[in-house]
N, C-alpha and C positions, 0 to 999 in steps of 0.2 A: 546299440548294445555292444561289447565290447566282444573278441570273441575269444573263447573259452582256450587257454594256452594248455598243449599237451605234454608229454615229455621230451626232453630235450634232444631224444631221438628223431622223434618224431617230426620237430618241428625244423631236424640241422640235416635230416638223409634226405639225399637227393634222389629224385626219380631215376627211373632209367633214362638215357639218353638214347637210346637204338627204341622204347618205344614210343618216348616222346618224336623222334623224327618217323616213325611207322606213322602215328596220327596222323604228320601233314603227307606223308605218302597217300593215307587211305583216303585222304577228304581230295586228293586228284585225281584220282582213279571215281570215287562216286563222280565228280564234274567229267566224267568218261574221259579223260586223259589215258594215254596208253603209256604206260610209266614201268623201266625197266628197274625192276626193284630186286637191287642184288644186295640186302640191306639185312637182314634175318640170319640167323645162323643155323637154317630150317629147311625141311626138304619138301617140292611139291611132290605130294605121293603122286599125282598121275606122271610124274618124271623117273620119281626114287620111291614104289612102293617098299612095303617092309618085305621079308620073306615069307613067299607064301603057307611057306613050313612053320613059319612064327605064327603067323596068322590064323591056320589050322589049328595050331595046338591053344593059341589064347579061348576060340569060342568054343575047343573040346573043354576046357580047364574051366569056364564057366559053366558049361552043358553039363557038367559033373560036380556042380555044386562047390565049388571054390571059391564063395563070395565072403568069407568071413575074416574075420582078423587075420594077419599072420601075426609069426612069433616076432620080439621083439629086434631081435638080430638078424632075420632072414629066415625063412625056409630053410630047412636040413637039405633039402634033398638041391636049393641052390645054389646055398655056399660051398656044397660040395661039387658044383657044375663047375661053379666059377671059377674054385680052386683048379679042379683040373684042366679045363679050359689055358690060364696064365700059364701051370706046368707046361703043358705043350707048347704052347705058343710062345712062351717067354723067357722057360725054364724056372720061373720062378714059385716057391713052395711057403703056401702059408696053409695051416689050420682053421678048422673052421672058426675057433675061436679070435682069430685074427685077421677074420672079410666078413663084414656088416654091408648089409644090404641097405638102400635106403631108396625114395624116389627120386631117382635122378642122381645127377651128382649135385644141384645145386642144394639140397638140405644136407648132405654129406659135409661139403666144404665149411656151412655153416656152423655143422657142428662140430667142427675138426676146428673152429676158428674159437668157436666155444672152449673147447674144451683146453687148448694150447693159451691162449691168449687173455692176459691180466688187463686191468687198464693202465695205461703208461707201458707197454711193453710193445718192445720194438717189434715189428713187422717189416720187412726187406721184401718187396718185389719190384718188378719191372715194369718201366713203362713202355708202350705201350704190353697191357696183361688186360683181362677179362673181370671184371668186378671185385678184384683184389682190396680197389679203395673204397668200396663200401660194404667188404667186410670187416677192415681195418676198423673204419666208421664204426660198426654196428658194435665191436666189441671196444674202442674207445681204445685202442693201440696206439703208437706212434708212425704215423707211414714214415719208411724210409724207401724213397724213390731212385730207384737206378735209372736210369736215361737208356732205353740200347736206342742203338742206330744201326743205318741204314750197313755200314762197313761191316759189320759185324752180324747180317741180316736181321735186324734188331734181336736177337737174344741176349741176354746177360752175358757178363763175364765173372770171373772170381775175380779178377784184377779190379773191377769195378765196387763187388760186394764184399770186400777185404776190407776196407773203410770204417765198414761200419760193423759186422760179424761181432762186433763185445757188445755181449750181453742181450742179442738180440733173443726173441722166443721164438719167433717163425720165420723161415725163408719162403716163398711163396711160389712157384713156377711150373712153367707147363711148357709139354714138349711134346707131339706139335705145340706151336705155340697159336690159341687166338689172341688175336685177329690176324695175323703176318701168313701164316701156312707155312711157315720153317718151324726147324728143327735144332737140337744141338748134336754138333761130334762128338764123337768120340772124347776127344782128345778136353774141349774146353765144358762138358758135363764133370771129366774125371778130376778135372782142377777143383772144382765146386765143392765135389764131394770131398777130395782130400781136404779141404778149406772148414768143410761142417767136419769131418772127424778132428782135427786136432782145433779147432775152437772146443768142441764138449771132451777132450781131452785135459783142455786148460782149467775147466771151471771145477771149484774144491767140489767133493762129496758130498750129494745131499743137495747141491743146488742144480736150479730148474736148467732142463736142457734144452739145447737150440736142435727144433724139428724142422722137416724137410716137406712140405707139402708141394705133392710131384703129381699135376693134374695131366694124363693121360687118353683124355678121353677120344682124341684123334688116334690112336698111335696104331692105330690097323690101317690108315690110309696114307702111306708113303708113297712116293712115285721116282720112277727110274732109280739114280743108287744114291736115295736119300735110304739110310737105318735110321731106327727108333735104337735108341739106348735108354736103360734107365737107371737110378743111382744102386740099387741092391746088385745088379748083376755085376757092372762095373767095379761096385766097392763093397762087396759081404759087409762090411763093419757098417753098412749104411742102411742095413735092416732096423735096427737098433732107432734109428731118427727120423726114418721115413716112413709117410703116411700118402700112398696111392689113393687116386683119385679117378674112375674110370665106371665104364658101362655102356649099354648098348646103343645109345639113343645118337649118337653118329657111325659107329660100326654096322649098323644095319638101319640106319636112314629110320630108325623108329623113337623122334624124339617127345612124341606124343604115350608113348609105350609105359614110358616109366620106371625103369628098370637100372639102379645103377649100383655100385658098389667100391667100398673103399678096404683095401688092405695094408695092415701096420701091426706094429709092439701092441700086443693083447691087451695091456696096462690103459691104453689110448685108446683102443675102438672098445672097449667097454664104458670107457665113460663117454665117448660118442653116442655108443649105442642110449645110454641112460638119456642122455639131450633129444636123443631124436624121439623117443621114449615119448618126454614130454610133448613135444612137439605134433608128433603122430603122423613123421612124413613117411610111412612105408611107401614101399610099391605093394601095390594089390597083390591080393593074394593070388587070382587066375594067374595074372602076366607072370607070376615068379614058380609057378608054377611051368605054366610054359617056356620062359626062358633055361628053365632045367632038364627040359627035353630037348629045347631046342640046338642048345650048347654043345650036347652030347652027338648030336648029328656032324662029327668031323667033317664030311664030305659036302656037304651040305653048307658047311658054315664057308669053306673052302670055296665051293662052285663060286656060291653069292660073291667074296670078295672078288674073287676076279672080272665080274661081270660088272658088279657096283665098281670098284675102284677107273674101269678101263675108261666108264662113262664120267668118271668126275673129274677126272686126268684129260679128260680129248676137252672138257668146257674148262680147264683151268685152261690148258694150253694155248688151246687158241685164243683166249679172249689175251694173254699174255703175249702171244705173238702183234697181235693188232695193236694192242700197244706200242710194244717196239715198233712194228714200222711207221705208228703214229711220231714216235719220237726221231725215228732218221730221217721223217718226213722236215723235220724241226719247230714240233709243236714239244713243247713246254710239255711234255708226261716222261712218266722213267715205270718200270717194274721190276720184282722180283721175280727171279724167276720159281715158280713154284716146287716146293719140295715134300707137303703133306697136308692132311686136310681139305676143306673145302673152302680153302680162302686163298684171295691173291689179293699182296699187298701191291697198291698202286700209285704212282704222285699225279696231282694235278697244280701245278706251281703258274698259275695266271695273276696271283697279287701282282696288280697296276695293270694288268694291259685295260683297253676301254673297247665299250660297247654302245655304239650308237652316241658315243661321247663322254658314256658316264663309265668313269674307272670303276673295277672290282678292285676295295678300299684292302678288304680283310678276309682271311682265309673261309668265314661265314657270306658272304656275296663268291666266291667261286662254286662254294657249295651250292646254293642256290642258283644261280646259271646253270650246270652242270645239267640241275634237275627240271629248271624251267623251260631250259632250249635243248639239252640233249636227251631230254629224259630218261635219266640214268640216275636213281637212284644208291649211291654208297653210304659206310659210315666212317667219317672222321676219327682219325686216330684220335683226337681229342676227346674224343666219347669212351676213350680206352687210358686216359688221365695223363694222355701225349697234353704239349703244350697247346692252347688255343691257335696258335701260326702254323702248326703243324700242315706240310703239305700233303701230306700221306693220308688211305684211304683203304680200309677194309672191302674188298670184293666178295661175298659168296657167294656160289653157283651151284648150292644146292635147288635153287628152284629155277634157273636158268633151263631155258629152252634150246636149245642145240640151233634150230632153224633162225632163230632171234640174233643169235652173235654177232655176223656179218652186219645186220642191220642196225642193230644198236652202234659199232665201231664207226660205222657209215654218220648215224648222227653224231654221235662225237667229234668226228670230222667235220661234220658241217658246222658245228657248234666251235668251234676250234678257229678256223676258216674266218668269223664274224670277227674276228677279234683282233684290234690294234692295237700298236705300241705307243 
């Protein structure tokens, strides 16, 4: 019997690829394999619980009866958290009507892709970027792929998205950036922006404008003198086209929590809000409830950073320094050195060397080695719609054990070690 053909969504979106590679992680660990899996972009709470302040207030917020609908835009009393929250923190001032609450950022983004995006309508982001191409996909846009590279710590350039900037609908980008854990300057965010004001300068009256979707959801996790910049504070005129993307579920290690929100031109997160509407992705009522307490606790939200950040900094570092000395060692790896976030970007370049005789053919046989002999778990940038040769590799040490580093770098070494030319 033949089988039953669905929509053409359906049958052309591709899965994830970070959990298709989780599957074969999980089915070696049940064969009790002991498998360093820095692969999730997730935190083990017995490493990174949430705050205990968050926590309190979530099962006060149920214990008082907070189990019902919220309003369709967020809680009053959160948009006004959040609002003030950014003010402090960022300087930056929206109204309530212009921060929509949503579950997470990923129904945010969705519906911001929704609501921006025609079909046939160009889409510009970067590769390696975070599910960018199968949002593109999902609303039937045209991907326009930038390439970043390593020289440029892969972020974008305007010299690169100048190309293509006619007539596009969305620009797509995040800073921190996943997968990499950089960031942009100063200097090459402000080209960008200048770039998106006189394009929607050029287009006649009346016709659709080119938006800025500026996913932020690391930007509280910088380390040594990496800054967060973002395009409104840089460029006022850039309120107007930009739509944030941010929330709590990497600022406080509570990606389970659910809690996220986006801010823009009123015109846009109301018809956001309508998509999600449909859709029905709030965050709960308790947790938005509690994140509006808990926001308010300056000192508090304060303490945690320091404490969170000092520990995700000492597991970026090191595991980046073992790196390097793997590579003065003169084994075939390179890093970045890390700038935000909980990711380090990594290479592993053994296409051709051989193992017991038989070559690693293709950038998919390093991967597998890696994981079969050094058990080290990553994800290829190619999961992040980098080329398939791609030698590069997403690190994250959110669930990273501190006691573990030394001995993970130790297999890798050995694993490294087996290997001829």
């Amino acid at each position: 019997m033949a089988a039953t053909s669905l929509s053409k969504l359906a049958e052309t979106l591709i899965g994830s690829e970070i959990v298709k590679l989780g599957g074969i992680i999980k089915e070696k660990i049940s064969k009790g394999e002991h498998i360093y899996n820095y692969t999730i972009g997730d935190f083990d709470s017995t490493q990174f619980p949430i705050p205990c302040e968050l926590k309190d207030a979530i099962k006060n917020a149920y214990d008082d009866g907070f189990t019902t609908y919220p309003v369709a835009d967020g809680e009053a009393d959160l948009r006004k958290a959040v609002g003030d929250f950014i003010q402090k923190k960022e300087g930056l001032n929206y109204a309530a009507n212009e921060i929509l609450i949503g579950a997470g950022g990923r129904p945010l983004i969705y519906a911001l892709y929704r609501a921006i995006v025609d079909k046939g309508d160009k889409v510009i982001y970067p590769v390696p970027s975070w599910n960018n191409n199968h949002y593109t996909h999902f609303t039937e846009g045209e991907h326009i792929l930038i390439e970043a590279t390593k020289e440029n710590n892969f972020m974008p350039t305007a010299a690169q998205i100048r190309p293509h900037i006619n007539g596009a609908s969305l620009l797509a980008l995040c800073s921190p950036l996943n997968p990499t854990g950089t960031a942009f300057t100063k200097e090459d965010l402000e080209e960008i922006c200048d770039l998106v004001i006189e394009e929607n300068a050029s287009r006649a009256e009346g016709a659709k404008k080119l938006y800025l979707m500026y996913d932020q959801m690391y930007w509280t996790l910088t380390f040594g003198n990496t800054v967060h910049y973002n395009p409104v504070t840089l460029r006022p005129a850039m309120k107007e086209y930009t739509i944030f993307v941010d929330g709590i579920s990497k600022a406080f290690a509570a990606t389970g929590v659910r809690v996220g929100w986006s801010m823009g031109p009123a015109e846009v997160i109301a018809k956001m809000k309508a998509i999600n509407s449909h859709v029905g992705a709030w965050a709960p009522m308790a947790e938005q409830k509690a994140v509006a307490k808990f926001l308010a606790q300056e000192k508090v939200v304060t303490d945690y950073f320091v404490h969170f950040k000092s520990e995700v900094e000492y597991r970026l570092r090191n595991i980046y320094e073992g790196f390097i000395t793997l590579k003065k060692e003169g084994f075939a790896v390179d890093a970045i050195v890390p700038q935000a976030a909980i990711y380090l970007t990594v290479q592993i370049n053994l296409v051709g060397k051989k193992v017991n005789g038989k070559s690693l053919e293709k950038q998919t046989d390093v991967t597998a080695y890696i994981l079969d002999e050094a058990k080290l778990a990553m994800v290829p940038f190619n999961c992040f719609g980098a080329e398939d040769d791609s030698t590069w590799y997403r690190i994250s040490v959110g669930c990273v054990k501190k006691e573990e580093i030394n001995e993970m770098l130790n297999k890798l070494r050995n694993a490294l070690e087996k290997l001829t030319d």
